[in-house]
C-alpha positions in Angstrom: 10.4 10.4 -9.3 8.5 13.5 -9.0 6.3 14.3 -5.5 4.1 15.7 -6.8 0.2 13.7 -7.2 -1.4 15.0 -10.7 -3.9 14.1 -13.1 -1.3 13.9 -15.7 0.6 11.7 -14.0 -1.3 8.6 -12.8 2.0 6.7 -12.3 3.5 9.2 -9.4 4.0 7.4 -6.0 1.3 7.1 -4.0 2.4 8.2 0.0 -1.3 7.0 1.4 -3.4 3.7 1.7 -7.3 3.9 2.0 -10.0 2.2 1.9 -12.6 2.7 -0.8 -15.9 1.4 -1.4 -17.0 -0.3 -4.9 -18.6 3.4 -5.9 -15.7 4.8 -5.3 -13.2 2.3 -7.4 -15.9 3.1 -9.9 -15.7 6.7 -9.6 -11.7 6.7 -9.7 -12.4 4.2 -13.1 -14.8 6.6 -14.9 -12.1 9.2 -13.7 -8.8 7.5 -15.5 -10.9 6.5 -18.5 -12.5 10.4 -18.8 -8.9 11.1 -18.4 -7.7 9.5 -21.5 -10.1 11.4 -23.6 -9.1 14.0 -22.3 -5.3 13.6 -22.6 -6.0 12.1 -26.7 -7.8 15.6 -27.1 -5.0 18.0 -25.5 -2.6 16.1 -27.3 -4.4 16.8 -31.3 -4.8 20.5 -29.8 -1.4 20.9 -29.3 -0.6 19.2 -32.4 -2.7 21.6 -34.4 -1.8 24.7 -32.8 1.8 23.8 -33.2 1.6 22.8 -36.7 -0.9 25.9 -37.1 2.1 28.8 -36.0 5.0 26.8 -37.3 5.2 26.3 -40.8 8.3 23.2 -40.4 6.7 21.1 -37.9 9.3 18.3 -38.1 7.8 14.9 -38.3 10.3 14.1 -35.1 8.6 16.8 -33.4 5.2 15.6 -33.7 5.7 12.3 -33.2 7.6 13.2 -29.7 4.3 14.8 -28.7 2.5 11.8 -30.0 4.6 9.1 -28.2 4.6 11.4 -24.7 0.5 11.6 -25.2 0.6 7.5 -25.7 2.7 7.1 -22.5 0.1 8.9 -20.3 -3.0 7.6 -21.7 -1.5 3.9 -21.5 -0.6 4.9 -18.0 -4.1 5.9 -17.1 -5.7 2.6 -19.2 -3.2 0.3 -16.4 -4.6 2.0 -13.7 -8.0 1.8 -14.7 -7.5 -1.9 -15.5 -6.1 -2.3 -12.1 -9.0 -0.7 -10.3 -11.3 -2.9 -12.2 -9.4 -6.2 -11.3 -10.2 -5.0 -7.7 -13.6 -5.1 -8.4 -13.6 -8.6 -10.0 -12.2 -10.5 -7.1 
């Protein structure tokens, strides 16, 4: 498992505890949900400019970006689920 903390990869392990107020559980949702926009337009980007500069984008190819894009948006929908379930109970 990599060390290092990054937007891209909201499933990295997590080295601190803290407390956080219900603005701030907020905040981190709105910040994993804005993520997943944001991942779902990188991921068409790339898609395009790939397809765009090579003439045989192999269907294997594309859907390999495809699948890797779903993994990290699904990654960042659990974690935004997770923070909400905090705010629930």
């Amino acid at each position: 498992m990599s060390k290092t903390i990054s937007a891209w990869e909201p499933v990295a392990d997590r080295p601190y505890q803290v407390a956080l107020s219900a603005a701030e559980v907020y905040a981190l949702v709105n910040h994993h949900i804005s993520q997943t926009k944001r991942c779902t337009k990188f991921i068409g980007n790339k898609l395009l400019k790939v397809s765009e500069h090579s003439v045989s984008l192999s269907p294997r190819e594309s859907k390999a970006y495809i699948k890797e894009g779903r993994k990290i948006v699904e990654a960042h929908i659990a974690r935004a689920k997770g923070l909400q379930s905090f705010l629930k109970s």
